[in-house]
Structure formats: structure tokens, C-alpha cells
C-alpha positions as CSV (number, residue, x, y, z in Angstrom):
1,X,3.8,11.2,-40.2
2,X,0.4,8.9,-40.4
3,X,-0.9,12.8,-41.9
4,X,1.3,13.2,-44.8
5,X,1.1,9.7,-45.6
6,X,-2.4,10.0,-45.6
7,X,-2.4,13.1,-47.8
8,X,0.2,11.2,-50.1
9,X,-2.6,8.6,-50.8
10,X,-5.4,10.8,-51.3
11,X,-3.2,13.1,-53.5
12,X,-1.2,10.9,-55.7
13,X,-1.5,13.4,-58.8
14,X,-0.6,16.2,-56.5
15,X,2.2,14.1,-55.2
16,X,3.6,12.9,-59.0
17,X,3.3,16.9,-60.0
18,X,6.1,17.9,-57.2
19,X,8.5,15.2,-58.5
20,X,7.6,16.3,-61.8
21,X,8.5,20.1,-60.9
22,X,11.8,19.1,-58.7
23,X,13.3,17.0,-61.9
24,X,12.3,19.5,-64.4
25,X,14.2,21.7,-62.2
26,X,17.3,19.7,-61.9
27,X,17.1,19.5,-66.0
28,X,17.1,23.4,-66.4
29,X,20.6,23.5,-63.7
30,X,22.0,20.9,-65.7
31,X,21.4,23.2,-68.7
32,X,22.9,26.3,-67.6
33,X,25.6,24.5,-65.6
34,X,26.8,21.8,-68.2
35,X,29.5,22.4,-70.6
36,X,26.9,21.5,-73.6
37,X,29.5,23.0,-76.3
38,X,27.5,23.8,-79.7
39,X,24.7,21.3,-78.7
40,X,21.1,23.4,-79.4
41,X,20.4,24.5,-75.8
42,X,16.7,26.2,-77.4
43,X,16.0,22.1,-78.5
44,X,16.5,20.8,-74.6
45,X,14.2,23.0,-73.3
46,X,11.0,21.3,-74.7
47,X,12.5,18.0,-74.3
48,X,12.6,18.2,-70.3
49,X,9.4,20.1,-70.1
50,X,8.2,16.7,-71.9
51,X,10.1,14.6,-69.6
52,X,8.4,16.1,-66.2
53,X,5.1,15.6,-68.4
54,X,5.9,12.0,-68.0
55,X,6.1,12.0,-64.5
56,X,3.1,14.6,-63.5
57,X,0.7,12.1,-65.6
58,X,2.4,8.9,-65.6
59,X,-1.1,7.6,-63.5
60,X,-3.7,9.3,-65.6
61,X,-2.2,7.8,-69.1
62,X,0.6,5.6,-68.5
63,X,1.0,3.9,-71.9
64,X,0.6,7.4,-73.6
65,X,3.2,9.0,-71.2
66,X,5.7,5.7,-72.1
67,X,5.2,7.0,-76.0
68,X,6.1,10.7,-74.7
69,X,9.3,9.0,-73.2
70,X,10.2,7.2,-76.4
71,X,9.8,10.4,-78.2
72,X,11.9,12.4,-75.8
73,X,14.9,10.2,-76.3
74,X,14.5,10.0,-80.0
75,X,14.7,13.8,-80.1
76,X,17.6,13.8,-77.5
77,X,19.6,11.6,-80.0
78,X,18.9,13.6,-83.4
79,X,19.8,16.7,-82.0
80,X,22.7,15.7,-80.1
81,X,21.1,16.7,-76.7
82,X,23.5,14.6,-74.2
83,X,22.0,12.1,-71.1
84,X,20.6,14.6,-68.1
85,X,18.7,14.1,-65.0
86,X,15.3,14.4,-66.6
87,X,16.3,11.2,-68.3
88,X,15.4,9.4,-65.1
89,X,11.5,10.0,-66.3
90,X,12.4,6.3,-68.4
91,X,13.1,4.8,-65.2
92,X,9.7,6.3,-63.3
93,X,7.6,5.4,-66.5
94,X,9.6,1.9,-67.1
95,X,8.3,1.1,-63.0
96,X,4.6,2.2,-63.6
97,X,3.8,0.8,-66.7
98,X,4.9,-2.4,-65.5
99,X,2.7,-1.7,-62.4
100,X,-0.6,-0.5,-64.0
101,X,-0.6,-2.0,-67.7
102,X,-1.2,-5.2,-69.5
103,X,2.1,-7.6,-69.7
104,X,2.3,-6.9,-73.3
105,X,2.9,-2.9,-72.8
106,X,5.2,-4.1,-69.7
107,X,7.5,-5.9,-71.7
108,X,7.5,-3.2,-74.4
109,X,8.7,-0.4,-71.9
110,X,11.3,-2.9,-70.5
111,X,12.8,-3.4,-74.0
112,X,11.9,0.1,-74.9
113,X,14.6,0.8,-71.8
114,X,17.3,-1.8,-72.5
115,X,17.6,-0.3,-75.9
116,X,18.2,2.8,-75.1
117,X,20.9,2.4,-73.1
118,X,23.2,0.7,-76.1
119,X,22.1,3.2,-78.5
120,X,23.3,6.2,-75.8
121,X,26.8,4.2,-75.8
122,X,27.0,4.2,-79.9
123,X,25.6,7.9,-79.9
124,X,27.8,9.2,-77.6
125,X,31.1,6.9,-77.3
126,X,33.9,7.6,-74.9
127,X,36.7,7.4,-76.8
128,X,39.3,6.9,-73.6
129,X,37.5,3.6,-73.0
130,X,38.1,0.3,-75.0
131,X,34.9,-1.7,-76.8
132,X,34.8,-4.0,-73.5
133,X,34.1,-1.1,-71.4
134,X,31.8,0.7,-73.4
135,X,29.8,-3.1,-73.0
136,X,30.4,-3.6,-69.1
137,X,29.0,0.3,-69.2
138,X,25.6,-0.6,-70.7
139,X,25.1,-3.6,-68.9
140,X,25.3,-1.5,-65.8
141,X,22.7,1.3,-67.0
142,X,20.8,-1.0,-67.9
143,X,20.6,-2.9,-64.3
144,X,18.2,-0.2,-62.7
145,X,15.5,-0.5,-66.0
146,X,15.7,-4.2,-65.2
147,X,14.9,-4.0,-61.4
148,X,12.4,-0.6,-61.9
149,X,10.7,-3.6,-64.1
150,X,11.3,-6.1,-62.0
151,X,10.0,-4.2,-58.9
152,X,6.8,-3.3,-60.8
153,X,5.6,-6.6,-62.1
154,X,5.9,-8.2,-58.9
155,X,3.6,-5.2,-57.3
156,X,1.3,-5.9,-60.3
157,X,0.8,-9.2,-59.5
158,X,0.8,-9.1,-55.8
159,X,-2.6,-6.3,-56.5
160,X,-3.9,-8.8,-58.8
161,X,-3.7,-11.6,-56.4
162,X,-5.4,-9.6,-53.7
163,X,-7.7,-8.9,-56.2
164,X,-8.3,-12.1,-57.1
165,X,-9.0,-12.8,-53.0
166,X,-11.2,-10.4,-52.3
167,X,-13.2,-11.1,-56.0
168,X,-13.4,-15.0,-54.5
169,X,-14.2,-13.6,-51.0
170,X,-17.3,-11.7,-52.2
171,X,-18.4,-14.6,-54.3
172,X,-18.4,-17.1,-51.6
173,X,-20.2,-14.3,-49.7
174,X,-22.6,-14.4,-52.3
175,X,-22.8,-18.2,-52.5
176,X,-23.3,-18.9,-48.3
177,X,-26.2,-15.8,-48.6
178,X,-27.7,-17.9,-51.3
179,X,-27.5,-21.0,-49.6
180,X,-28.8,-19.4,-46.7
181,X,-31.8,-18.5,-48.9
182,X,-32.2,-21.6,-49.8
183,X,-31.7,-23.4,-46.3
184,X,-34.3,-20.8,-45.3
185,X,-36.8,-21.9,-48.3
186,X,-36.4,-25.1,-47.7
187,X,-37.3,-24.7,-43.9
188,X,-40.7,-22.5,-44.6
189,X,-41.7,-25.0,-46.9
190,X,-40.9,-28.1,-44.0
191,X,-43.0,-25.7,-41.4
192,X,-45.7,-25.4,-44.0
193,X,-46.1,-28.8,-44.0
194,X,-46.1,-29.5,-41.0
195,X,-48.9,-27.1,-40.2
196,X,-50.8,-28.3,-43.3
197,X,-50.6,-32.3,-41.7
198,X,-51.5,-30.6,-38.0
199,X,-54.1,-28.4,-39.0
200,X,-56.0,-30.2,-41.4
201,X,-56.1,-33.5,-39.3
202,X,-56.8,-32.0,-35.8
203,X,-59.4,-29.9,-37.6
204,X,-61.3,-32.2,-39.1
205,X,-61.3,-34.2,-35.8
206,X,-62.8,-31.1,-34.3
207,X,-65.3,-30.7,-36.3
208,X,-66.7,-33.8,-36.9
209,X,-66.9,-33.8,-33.1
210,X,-68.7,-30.3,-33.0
211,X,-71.1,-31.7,-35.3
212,X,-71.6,-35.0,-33.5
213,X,-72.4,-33.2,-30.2
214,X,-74.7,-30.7,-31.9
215,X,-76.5,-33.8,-33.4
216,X,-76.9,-35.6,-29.8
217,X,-77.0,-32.5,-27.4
218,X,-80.6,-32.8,-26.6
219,X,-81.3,-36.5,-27.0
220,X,-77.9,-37.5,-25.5
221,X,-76.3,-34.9,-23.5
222,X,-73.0,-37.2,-22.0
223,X,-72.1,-38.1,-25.7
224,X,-72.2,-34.4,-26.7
225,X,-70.4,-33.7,-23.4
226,X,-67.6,-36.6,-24.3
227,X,-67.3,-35.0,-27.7
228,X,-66.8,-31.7,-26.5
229,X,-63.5,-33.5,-24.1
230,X,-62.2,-34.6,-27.2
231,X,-62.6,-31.3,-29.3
232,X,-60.7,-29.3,-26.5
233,X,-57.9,-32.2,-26.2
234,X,-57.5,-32.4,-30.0
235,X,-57.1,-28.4,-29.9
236,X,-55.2,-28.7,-27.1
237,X,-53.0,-30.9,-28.8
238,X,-52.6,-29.1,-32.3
239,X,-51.6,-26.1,-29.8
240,X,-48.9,-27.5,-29.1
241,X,-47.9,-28.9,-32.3
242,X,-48.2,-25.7,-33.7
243,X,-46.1,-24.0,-31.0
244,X,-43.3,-26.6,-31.7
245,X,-43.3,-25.7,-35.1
246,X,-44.1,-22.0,-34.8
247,X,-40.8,-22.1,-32.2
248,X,-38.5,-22.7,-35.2
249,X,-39.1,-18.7,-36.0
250,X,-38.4,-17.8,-32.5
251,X,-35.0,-15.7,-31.5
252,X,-34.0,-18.3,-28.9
253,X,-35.4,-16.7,-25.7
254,X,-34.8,-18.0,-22.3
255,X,-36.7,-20.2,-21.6
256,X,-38.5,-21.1,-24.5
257,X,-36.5,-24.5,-24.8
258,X,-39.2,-25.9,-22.3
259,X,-42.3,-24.9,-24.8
260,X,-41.3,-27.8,-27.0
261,X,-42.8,-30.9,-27.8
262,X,-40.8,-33.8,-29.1
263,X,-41.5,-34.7,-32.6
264,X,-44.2,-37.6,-33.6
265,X,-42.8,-41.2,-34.1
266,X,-44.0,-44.3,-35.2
267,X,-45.0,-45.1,-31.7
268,X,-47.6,-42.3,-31.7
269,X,-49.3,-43.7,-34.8
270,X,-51.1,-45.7,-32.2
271,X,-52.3,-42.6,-30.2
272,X,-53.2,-40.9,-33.8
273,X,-55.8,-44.3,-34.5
274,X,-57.4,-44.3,-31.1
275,X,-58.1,-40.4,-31.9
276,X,-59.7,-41.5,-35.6
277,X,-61.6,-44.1,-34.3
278,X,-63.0,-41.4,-31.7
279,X,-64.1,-39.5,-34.2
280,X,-66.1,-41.6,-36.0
281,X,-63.8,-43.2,-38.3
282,X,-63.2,-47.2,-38.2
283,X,-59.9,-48.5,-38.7
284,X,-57.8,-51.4,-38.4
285,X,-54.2,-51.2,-37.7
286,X,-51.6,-53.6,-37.5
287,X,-47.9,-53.8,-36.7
288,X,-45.9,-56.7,-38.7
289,X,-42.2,-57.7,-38.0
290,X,-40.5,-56.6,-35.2
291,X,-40.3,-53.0,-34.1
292,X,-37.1,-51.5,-33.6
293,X,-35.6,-47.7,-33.6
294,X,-35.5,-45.7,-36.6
295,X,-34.1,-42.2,-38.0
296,X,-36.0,-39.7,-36.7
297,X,-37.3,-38.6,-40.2
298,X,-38.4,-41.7,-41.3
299,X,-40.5,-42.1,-37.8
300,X,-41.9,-38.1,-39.0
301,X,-42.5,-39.1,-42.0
302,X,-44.6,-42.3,-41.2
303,X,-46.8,-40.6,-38.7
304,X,-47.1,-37.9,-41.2
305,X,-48.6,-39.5,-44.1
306,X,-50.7,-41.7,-41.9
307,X,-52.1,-38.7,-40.4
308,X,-52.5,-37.1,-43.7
309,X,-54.2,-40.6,-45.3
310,X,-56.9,-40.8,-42.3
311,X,-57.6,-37.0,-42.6
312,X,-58.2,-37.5,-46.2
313,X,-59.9,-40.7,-45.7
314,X,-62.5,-38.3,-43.3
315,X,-62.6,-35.5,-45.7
316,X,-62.9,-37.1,-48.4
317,X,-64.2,-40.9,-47.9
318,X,-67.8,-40.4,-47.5
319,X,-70.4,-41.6,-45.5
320,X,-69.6,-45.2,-43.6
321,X,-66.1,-45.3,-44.5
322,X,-63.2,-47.6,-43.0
323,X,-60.0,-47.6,-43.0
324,X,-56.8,-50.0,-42.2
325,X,-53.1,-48.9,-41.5
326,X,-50.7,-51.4,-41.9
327,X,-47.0,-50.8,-40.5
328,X,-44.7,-53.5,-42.2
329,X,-41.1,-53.3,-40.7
330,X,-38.3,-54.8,-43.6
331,X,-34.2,-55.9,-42.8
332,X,-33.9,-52.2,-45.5
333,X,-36.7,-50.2,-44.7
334,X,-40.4,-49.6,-43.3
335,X,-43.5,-50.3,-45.4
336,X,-46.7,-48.5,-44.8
337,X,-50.1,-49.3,-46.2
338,X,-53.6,-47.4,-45.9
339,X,-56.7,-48.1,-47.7
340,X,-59.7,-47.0,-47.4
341,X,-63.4,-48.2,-48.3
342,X,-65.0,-45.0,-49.5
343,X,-64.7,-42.9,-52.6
344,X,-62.2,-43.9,-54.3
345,X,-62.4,-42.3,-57.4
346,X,-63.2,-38.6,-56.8
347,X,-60.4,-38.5,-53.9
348,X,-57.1,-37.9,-55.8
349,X,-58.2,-35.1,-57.7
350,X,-59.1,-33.4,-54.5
351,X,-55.7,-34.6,-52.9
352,X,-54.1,-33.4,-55.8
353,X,-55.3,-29.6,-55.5
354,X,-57.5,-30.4,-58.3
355,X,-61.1,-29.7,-57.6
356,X,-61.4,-26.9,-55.0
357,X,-58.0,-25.7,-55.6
358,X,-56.4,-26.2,-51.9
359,X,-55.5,-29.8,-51.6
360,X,-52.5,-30.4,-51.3
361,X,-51.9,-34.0,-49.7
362,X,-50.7,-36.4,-51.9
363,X,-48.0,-33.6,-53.2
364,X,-46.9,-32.9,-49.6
365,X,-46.9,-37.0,-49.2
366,X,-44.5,-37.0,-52.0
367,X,-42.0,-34.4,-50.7
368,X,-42.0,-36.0,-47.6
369,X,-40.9,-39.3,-49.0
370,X,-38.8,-37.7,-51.4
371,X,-36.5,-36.5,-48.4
372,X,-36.0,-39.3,-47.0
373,X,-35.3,-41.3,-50.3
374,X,-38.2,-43.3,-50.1
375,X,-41.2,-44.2,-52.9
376,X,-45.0,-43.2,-52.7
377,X,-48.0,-45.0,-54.7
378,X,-51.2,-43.5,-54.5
379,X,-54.7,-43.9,-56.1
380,X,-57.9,-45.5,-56.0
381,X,-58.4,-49.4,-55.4
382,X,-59.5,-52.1,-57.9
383,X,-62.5,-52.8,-55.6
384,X,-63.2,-49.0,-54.3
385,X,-61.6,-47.0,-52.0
386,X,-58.4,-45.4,-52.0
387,X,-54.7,-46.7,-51.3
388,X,-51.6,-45.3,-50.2
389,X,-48.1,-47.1,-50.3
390,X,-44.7,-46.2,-48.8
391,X,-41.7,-47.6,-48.5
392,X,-39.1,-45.8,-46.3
393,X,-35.4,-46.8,-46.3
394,X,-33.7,-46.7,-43.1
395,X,-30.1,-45.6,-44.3
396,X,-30.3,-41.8,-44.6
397,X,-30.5,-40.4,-48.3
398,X,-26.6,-38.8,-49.1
């Protein structure tokens, strides 16, 4: 049974052509069995081949086979040809135009099919029946049109609501791959940051160090050793940053949970000064108001462009140069403020990406605040030097 059912839906034409045959059949008994009388038996001959046309390519050209139909029982009722099973081709074509064409060709075959059944009555009257007869008559051949119709819009419909579903299926398919895309974007260019801001700071750290120690390795051997300590922790350290961010591209091992690092806060800010003032750098910091827990991307974000400023501020400063952080906490948000003494006016264009081409601090600075809904003011100071100002609300940006 699942084998011919199978070969019924791969073979539909094949299928439509044995119905075609089997009625075409059934017209040619009814012509040399019927009492036709002096109706022309030579003009019903090409009128049921035309009929099982209908059927055998009511798929291929539905709308052209309807016509064929119409034609058929035009002919039938100029040459006096009688109603005979090949007739039932109007049904079969009635059903799949309604299933397979617009609504406008559907509701042509439908009245197409009502009126033929009125105009079969006034061709061919029965004469032992009164008027009311002849009427409850055509209302009743005209029933199965009506339902063949009926039975074929509602398929149509039904298809074109699955189609419909599976057109909105693929296009939210579509839509999650593209957000994926996008989610995916968004995360390479958070991990790019974040290895620019480790990177470049623990870096620079390192080689300022490496350059202090080759400076004092023969006149001062336990400054050189100290700065070598503090190369191999600063290394150490970016290790693991970078393994923490590098982490986010893992598969999810076992085991690799414990590899981790938390992210920086605001409270490491402190341990990021110490390690500037280690290298070389001055600075001042101070804490005003009254610290208190905040989202965890606002406490990234602050150690970030802290980091990012004194890393510039070394880069970039020049010889002698201080520096000063200042962490203001507000009721609505969290100030940050960090100057520096150096040069000033050549710094934002290297920041920027200007100069050299690779800078890219004060635009990662900006991205970073712009996530968070906070605002960013950068550039050089009246008296010399450079400045950097954040504000950071504390209510997450929706």
C-alpha cells in the first residue's frame, strides 16, 4: 500500500492518464449502448476524446483544459449530443482549477459549472415532469460542482497557508543566522578590545622595564634584577588576561572553567596604579564619595579606559610625565578623570589612528562608553597635557 501510494505521488500525470483512459472508455460503451436515436454518433466521438484530454492534462494546463471543457459542452448542446459519463471531466476540472489557479479562474469554473447544468435542463427538458421539478433537478446537479469547488478552495488555501509557514519559517531562519552573525561580530570586536587594552598596556610596562634594567645592569644590578620581577609578573599577568579572553573561542572542554580569571573592577584600578608607578610613571589617584557595588560593565569599562589613558599617557607623554586618576562616585553614575602633564598636543592624533596609522585608543574608549550609555571627553589641556572624562551611568542602557 505505502508502494503504490508512493508511485501515485511520483506519477501523478501517469496517474491522471488511467482515469483519462477508463472515462474515455465508459463514453465509447455509453455510445454503442445508448438509445441515441438520430443524434450524430460521428460528432461524440471527438467530443469524449476532448473530454479525457481534460482529465490526462488537467495538472500540466489547468486553465487551458477548463476552456477545452467549456468547448466540449458547447458542442454537446449544438449538435444535440445528450449528458454521458465523460461529462464528469467538468466536475474533475471544476475541483482542480479551484485547487491550482488564481481565485479569479476559480470562481469562473464554478460559474462556468452552475450554468451548465440549467442550460442541460432547457436543452433537453423532460416533458413528464412539471417546471418545479425540472428546478429541484438543477439544484441538485448542481450540488456536486458546488462541493468539487468547495473541496478545492479549501485545499488551496490550506497549501497556501503551509506555504505561508514554511516561507516565515525560513525567514526567521534567516533572521536568527543573521543575528547570530551579528552577536558573533559584536563579540570579536569586544575580544579585540580587550586584547588591544591588555596588550598595549602590559607591553609597554614590559618594555619600559627591559629598558630600565638594560640602562642599570652594570651600575646597579638589584634594580635591573627588580625590573626583570616585574617584567615576568606583568607577562605573567597579561597571560592570563589573554587566556580569559582567548577562552571565549574555546568549545567548552572539561576543565577549562578553572583557566579563568574574573574580569577587572574598579577595585583593581588600585593594583593597575601601583604597576604604573613601577614603571616609571608618577600618578596620583584618588577615590571621592563612597564606594559601593556596580554593574559589572561599568566596573570593565572604568578599569579599561584608565588602563588605556596611563598606557597612552607612557607612550605618548614624553619624557617626565605625570599623571592623576580621579574616581568620582555620583547618587546616577561614576565619574572618572585622567590628566596628564606631557604632550598634550601631538597625543590625540596618535590616539586617534592618525599619525602611525595603529592607534586606536580614544576610538575603543568611545565604544566602550558607548555600551554602557555613558559620555567620553577627550583632548589636550588648557595648561598642557592631555585629559580624559567619563561619566558612566549605573542603570544598564535598554
Amino acid at each position: 500500500m505505502q508502494r503504490l501510494y508512493e508511485f501515485l505521488r511520483r506519477h501523478p500525470t501517469g496517474v491522471d492518464t488511467f482515469w483519462a483512459v477508463l472515462l474515455v472508455g465508459f463514453g465509447f460503451l455509453w455510445l454503442v449502448e445508448a438509445s441515441v436515436g438520430a443524434e450524430p454518433r460521428g460528432a461524440a466521438v471527438p467530443i469524449i476524446l476532448a473530454l479525457g484530454t481534460t482529465i490526462a492534462l488537467r495538472r500540466r494546463a489547468p486553465e487551458k483544459m477548463l476552456a477545452l471543457a467549456i468547448l466540449c459542452g458547447v458542442a454537446q448542446m449544438a449538435t444535440g449530443i445528450r449528458p454521458n459519463p465523460t461529462d464528469f471531466a467538468m466536475l474533475v476540472i471544476v475541483y482542480t482549477v479551484a485547487v491550482t489557479c488564481s481565485r479569479p479562474a476559480s470562481r469562473f469554473a464554478l460559474g462556468a459549472a452552475l450554468s451548465a447544468t440549467p442550460l442541460s435542463v432547457l436543452r433537453w427538458p423532460h416533458a413528464e415532469q412539471t417546471w418545479w421539478a425540472n428546478v429541484v433537478s438543477t439544484v441538485f446537479a448542481a450540488i456536486p460542482f458546488v462541493l468539487a469547488w468547495v473541496l478545492g478552495d479549501s485545499i488551496r488555501t490550506r497549501r497556501a497557508y503551509y506555504a505561508q509557514l514554511e516561507e516565515r519559517a525560513a525567514r526567521l531562519e534567516k533572521e536568527r543566522e543573521a543575528q547570530s552573525k551579528v552577536a558573533v561580530a559584536a563579540e570579536r570586536a569586544r575580544i579585540a578590545r580587550e586584547l588591544h587594552d591588555v596588550v598595549a598596556h602590559n607591553v609597554s610596562v614590559m618594555v619600559v622595564q627591559a629598558d630600565g634594567a638594560a640602562y642599570v645592569m652594570d651600575t646597579s644590578p638589584e634594580q635591573a634584577r627588580q625590573a626583570l620581577e616585574t617584567i615576568s609578573g606583568t607577562g605573567r599577568q597579561a597571560l592570563a588576561e589573554m587566556r580569559r579572553l582567548l577562552g571565549v573561542l574555546r568549545t567548552g572542554e572539561p576543565g577549562e572553567e578553572n583557566e579563568y580569571v574574573p574580569q577587572p573592577d574598579v577595585e583593581q584600578i588600585d593594583e593597575l596604579v601601583e604597576q604604573a608607578r613601577g614603571a616609571g610613571l608618577p600618578v596620583d589617584f584618588k577615590v571621592v564619595g563612597s564606594p559601593r557595588q556596580l554593574p559589572s560593565g561599568v566596573e570593565l569599562t572604568a578599569y579599561r579606559i584608565v588602563q588605556e589613558a596611563l598606557t597612552n599617557t607612557r607612550k605618548h607623554g614624553g619624557p617626565d610625565v605625570g599623571a592623576s586618576v580621579r574616581l568620582t562616585y555620583f547618587d546616577d553614575g561614576l565619574g572618572l578623570l585622567v590628566e596628564d602633564d606631557g604632550r598634550g598636543a601631538q597625543r590625540e592624533m596618535y590616539e586617534d589612528g592618525g599619525a602611525d596609522g595603529s592607534g586606536h585608543g580614544l576610538i575603543g574608549m568611545r565604544e566602550r562608553v558607548g555600551m554602557v550609555g555613558g559620555t567620553l571627553d577627550a583632548g589636550p589641556r588648557p595648561g598642557g597635557g592631555f585629559r580624559i572624562s567619563a561619566l558612566l551611568p549605573l542603570k544598564p542602557v535598554r
